[in-house]
Wavefront OBJ file of the C-alpha trace (Angstrom):
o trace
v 8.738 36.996 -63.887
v 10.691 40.203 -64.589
v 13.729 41.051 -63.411
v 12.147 42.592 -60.064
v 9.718 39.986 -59.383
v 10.484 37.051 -56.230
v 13.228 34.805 -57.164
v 11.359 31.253 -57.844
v 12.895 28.271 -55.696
v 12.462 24.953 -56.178
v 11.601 23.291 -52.357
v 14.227 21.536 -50.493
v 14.336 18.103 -49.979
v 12.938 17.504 -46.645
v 14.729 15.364 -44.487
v 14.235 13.561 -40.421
v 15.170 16.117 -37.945
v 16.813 15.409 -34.372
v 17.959 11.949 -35.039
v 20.576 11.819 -32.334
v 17.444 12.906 -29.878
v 15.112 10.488 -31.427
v 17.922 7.634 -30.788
v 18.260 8.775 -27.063
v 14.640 8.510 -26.785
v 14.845 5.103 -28.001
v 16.852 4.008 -25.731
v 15.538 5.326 -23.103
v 12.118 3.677 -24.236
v 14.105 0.437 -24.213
v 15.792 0.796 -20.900
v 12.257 1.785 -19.487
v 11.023 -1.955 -20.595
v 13.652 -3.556 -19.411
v 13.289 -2.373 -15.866
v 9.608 -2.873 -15.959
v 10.255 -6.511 -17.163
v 12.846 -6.454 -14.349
v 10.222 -5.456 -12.103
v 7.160 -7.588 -12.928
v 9.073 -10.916 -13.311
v 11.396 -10.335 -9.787
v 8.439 -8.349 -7.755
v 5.189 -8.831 -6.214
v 3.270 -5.849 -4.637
v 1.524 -8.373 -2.056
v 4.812 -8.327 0.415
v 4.339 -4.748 0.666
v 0.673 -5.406 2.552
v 1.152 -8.572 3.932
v 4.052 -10.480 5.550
v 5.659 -13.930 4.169
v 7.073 -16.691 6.758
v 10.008 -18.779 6.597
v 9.022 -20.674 3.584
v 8.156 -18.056 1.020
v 4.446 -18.039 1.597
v 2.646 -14.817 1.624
v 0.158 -14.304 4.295
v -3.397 -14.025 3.377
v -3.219 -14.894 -0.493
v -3.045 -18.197 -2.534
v 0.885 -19.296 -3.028
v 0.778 -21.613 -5.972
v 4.812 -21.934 -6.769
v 7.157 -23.933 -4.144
v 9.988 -21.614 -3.228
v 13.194 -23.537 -3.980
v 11.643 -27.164 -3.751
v 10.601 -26.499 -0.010
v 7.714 -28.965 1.424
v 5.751 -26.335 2.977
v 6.058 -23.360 0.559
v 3.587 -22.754 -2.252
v 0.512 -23.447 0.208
v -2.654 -21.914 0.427
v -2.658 -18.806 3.346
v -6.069 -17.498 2.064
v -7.620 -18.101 5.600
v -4.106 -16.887 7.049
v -3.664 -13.339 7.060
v -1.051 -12.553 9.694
v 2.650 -12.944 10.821
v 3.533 -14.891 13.944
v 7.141 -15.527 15.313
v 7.977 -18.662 17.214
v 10.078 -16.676 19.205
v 9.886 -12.697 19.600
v 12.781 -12.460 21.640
v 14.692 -13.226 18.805
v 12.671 -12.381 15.589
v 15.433 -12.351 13.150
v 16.505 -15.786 14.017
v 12.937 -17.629 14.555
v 10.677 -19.357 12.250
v 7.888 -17.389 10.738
v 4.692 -18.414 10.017
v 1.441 -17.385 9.055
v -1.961 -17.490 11.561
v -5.387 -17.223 11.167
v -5.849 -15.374 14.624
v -3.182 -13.645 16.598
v -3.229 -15.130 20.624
v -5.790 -13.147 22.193
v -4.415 -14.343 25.718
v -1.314 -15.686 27.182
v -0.413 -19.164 26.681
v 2.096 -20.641 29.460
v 2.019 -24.511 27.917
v 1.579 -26.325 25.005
v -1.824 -27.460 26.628
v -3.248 -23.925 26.211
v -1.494 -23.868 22.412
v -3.699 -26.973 22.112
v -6.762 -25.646 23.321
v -6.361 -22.433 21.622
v -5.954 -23.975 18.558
v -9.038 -26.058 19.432
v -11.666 -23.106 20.241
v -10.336 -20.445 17.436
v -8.619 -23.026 14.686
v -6.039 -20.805 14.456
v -2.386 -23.106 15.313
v 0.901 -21.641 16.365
v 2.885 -24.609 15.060
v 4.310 -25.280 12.108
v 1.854 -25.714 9.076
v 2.187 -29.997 9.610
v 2.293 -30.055 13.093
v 0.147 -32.653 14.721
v -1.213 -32.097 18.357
v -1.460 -35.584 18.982
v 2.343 -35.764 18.474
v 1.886 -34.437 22.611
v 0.773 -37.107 24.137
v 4.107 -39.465 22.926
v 5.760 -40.684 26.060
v 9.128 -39.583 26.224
v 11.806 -38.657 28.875
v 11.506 -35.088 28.087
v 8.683 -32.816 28.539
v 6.670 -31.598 25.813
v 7.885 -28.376 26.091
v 11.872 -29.229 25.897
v 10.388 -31.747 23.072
v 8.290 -29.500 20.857
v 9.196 -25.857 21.871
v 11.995 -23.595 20.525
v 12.575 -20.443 17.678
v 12.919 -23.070 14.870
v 9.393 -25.636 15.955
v 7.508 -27.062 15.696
v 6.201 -24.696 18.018
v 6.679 -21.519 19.186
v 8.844 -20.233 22.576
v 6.963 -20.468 25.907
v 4.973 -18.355 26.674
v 3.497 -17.050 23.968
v 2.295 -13.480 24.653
v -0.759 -11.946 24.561
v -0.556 -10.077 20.409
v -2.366 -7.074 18.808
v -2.322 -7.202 14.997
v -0.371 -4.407 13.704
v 0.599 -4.274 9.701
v -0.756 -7.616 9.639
v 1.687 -8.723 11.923
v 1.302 -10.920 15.316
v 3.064 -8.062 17.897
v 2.729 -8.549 21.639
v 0.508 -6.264 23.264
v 1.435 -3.600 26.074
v -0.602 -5.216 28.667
v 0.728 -8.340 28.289
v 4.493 -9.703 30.477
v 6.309 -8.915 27.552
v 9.792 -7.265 28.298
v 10.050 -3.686 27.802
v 13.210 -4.160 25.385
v 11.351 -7.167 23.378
v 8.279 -4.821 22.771
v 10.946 -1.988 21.654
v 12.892 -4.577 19.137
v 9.504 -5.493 17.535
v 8.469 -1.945 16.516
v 11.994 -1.177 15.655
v 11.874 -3.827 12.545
v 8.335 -2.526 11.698
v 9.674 0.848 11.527
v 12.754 -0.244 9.540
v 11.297 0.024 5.996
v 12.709 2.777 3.941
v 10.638 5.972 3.605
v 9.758 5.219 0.050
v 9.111 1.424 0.439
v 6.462 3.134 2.906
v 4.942 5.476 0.557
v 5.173 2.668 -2.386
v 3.158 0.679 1.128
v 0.853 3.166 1.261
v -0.440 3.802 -2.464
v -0.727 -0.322 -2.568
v -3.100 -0.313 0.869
v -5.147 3.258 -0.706
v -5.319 2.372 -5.089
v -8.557 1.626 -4.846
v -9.785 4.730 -2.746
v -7.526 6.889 -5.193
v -8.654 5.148 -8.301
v -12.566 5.727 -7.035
v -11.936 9.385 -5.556
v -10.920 10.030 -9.528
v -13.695 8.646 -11.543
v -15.708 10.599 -9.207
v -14.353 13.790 -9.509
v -14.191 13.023 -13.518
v -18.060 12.403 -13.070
v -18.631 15.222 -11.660
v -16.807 17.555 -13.292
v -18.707 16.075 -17.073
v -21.831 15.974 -15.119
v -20.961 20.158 -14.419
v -20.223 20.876 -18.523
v -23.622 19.029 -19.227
v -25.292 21.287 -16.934
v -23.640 24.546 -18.360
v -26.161 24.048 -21.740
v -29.584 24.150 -19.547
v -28.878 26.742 -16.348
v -25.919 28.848 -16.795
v -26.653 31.498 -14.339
v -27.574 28.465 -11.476
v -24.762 26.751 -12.030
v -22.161 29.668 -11.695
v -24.012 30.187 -8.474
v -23.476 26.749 -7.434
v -20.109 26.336 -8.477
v -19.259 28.824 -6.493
v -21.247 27.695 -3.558
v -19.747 23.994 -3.937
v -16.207 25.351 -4.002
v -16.833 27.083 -1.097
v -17.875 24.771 1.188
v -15.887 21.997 -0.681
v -12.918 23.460 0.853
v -13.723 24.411 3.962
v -14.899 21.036 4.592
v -11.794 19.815 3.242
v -9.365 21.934 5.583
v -11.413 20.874 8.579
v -11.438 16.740 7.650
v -7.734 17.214 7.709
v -7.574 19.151 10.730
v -9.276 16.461 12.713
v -7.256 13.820 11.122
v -4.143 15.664 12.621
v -5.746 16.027 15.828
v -6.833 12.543 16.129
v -3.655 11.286 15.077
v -1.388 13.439 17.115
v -4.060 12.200 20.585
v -3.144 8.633 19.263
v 0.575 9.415 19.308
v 0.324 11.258 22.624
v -1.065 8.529 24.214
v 1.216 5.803 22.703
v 4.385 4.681 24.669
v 7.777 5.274 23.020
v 8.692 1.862 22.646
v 5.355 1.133 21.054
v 5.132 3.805 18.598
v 5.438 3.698 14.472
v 7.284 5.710 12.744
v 4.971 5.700 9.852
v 2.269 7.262 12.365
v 4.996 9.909 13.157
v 5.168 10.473 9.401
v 1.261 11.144 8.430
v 1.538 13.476 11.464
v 3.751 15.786 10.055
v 2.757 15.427 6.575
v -0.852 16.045 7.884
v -0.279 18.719 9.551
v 2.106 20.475 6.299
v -1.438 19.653 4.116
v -3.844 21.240 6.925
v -1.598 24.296 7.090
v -1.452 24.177 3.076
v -5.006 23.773 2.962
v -6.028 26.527 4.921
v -4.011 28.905 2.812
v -5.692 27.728 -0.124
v -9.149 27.987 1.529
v -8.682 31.680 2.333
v -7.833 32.305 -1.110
v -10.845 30.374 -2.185
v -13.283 32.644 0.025
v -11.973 35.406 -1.288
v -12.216 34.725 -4.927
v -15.779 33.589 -4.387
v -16.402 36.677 -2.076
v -15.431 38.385 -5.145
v -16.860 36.447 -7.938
v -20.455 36.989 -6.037
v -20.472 40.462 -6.868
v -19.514 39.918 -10.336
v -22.257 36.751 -11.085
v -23.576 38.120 -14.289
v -20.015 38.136 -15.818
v -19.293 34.788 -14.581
v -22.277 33.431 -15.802
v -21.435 34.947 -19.413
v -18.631 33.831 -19.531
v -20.135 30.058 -18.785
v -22.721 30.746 -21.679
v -20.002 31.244 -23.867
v -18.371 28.449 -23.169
v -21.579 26.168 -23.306
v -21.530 27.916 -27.211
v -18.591 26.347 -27.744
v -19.799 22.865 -26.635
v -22.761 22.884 -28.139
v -21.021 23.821 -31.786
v -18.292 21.309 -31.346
v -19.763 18.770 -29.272
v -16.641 16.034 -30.313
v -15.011 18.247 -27.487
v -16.218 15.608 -24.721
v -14.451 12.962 -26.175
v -10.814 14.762 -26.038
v -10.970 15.074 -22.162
v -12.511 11.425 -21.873
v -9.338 10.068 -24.394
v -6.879 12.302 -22.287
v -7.858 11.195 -18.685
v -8.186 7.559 -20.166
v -4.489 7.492 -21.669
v -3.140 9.277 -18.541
v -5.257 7.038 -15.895
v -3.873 3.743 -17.982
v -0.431 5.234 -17.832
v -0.509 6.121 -14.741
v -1.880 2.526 -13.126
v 1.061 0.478 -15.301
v 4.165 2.329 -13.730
v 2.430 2.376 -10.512
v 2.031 -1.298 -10.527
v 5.447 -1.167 -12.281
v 6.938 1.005 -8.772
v 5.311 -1.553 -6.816
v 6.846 -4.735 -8.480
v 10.352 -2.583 -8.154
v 9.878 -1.820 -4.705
v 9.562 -5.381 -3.991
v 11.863 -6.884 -6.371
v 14.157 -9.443 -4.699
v 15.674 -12.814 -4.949
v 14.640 -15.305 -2.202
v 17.517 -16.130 0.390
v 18.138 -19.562 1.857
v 19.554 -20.640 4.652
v 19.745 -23.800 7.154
v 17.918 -24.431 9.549
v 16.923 -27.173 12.211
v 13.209 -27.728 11.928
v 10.820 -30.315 12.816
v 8.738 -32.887 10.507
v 6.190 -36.146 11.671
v 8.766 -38.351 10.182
v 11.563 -37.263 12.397
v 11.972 -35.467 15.920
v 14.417 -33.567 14.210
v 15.682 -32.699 10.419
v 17.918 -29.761 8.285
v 15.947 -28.036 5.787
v 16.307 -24.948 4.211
v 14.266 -21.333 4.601
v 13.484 -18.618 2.378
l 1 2 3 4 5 6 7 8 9 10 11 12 13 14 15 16 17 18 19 20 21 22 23 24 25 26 27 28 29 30 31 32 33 34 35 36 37 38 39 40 41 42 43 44 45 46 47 48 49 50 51 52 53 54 55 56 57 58 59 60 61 62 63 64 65 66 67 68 69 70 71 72 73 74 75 76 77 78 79 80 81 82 83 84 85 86 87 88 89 90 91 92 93 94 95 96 97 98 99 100 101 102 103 104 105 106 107 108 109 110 111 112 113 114 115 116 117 118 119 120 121 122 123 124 125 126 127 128 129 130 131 132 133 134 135 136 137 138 139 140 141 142 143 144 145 146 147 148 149 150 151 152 153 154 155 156 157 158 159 160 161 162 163 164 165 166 167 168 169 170 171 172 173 174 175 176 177 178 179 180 181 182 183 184 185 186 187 188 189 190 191 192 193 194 195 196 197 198 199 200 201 202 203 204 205 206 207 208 209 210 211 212 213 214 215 216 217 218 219 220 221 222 223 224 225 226 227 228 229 230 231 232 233 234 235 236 237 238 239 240 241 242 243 244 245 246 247 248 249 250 251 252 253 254 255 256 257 258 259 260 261 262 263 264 265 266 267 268 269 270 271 272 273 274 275 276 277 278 279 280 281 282 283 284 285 286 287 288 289 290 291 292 293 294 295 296 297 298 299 300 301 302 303 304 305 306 307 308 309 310 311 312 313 314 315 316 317 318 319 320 321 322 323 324 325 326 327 328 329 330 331 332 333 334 335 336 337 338 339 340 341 342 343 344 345 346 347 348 349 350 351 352 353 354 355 356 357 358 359 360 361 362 363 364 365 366 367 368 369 370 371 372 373 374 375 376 377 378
């Protein structure tokens, strides 16, 4: 080189950039496991759909680990899906236990318990109550014998129940006091507001998870149909969206309106506050959605007059597809990483929200080799 020519350099040495960021990362990786482990070992999603009694079993599912050593824990509630109280009058300091049918009728005596039990199968006694254990003579009744809030059976009478979140709740039209009725939907309304929205995406996964793939469907089924009828298809995007929406704004709108005439005609005492909730937030989506439907007409009021150009501009992009057709496999990688992602800290949110220790505490209860014994409850 002369003396005016570029001034050769040998390269640098090239060295890792942002190492005090990649450490934070790092740990925040780690810290990420750690509460998932937390999570997934300490949680279980199914309390946040179904109820569990007094001995750690969960309503409605298979229980195959004994809660602290207990006799009647770790049993099979398959065929018992909901959540009775011995006594609702004081439901923080009765037994729980699981059903297989809610009392569709009062029940003044253990008689009725017995025949109830009899014609539906479903018993409100503890899980190894006998009903034969009624007919032993004794100098009390059966019902000073066998009924109180810790068993073997429940507080007489039993009330006439509705199921409500998989829970045994006395119904309005039965003799129920006003105030019991009013303490019962005060613990179901008790759960935070985001153990209620954890709730909800638990109940709904399945309906979200299908509502995707769907749309995913769809939407690959609408790029394979760009490369065979460009100019129909721009017409019946446009059409879809259309009508898409506006059936979309009215579904909600009726889902408001039926829920605020189910509210309106609900009693105060009776009334969830999770029902409250989807009104509002029904009503802040129907409002939402209305905006964006106007918006929609009007872009498709003006993309009608303008169909040629929108249909160019789909034949161009079929070009594109047809010249690199590896470009279906980056959105089908994408949504696949996202949707896996996406399921394992959902199920990771839903073993968090439920994360907990089990409790014990003493209790008088009733087994067939004594009238009487202590054990101890989850």
């Amino acid at each position: 080189m002369g003396c005016c020519g570029e001034r050769q350099e040998s390269p640098g040495v090239r060295q890792c950039t942002d190492v005090t960021f990649l450490v934070i990362f790092i740990v925040f990786v780690c810290i990420l496991l750690f509460v998932a482990a937390f999570a997934i070992v300490y949680g279980n999603p199914l309390l946040l759909a179904h109820g569990y009694d007094s001995f750690g079993n969960i309503c409605g599912k298979t229980n195959e680990e004994q809660a602290g050593g207990l006799v009647l824990s770790g049993l099979d509630m398959t065929h018992r899906p909901y959540l009775f109280n011995l006594d609702v009058s004081h439901v923080n300091e009765s037994i729980k236990i699981c059903v297989k049918q809610c009392p569709d009728k009062e029940l003044s005596v253990l008689a009725d318990l017995k025949k109830f039990y009899a014609e539906t199968g479903s018993s409100l006694c503890i899980y190894n109550f006998n009903f034969s254990q009624l007919e032993t003579n004794t100098k009390l009744s059966p019902e000073d014998q066998f009924s109180s809030p810790l068993g073997p059976c429940p507080m007489l009478p039993v009330f006439q129940s509705d199921q409500v979140l998989n829970r045994c709740v006395p119904s309005a039209n039965s003799s129920v006091p006003t105030d019991v009725l009013r303490s019962f939907y005060e613990i179901l309304n008790s759960p935070a507001a985001l153990e209620q929205l954890v709730a909800d995406l638990y109940r709904t996964w399945r309906l979200i998870f299908i509502l995707s793939f769907v749309s995913f469907m769809l939407a690959l089924v609408m790029i394979l149909l760009l490369s065979f009828a460009t100019a129909a298809i721009a017409v019946t995007f446009t059409v879809v969206v259309s009508v898409a929406s506006v059936a979309g704004t009215l579904a909600l709108w009726w889902a408001y309106l039926e829920t605020k005439w189910l509210l309106d005609e609900t009693p105060i005492e009776q009334m969830l506050e999770e029902t409250a909730t989807n009104e509002r937030w029904l009503l802040i989506l129907a409002v939402f959605a209305t905006l964006v439907t106007l918006v929609l007409l009007c872009l498709a009021a003006h993309v009608a007059k303008n169909v040629k150009t929108l249909a160019a501009l789909f034949k161009e992009a079929s070009g594109f597809i047809k010249a690199l057709p590896s470009l279906y496999l980056q959105p089908i990688i994408t949504v696949a990483v996202l949707l896996s992602l996406f399921c394992a800290w959902m199920y990771v949110v839903l073993c968090l929200a439920t994360a907990t220790t089990p409790e014990a505490r003493q209790i008088i209860l009733y087994t067939e080799d004594s009238n009487m014994t202590s054990v101890n409850s989850k």
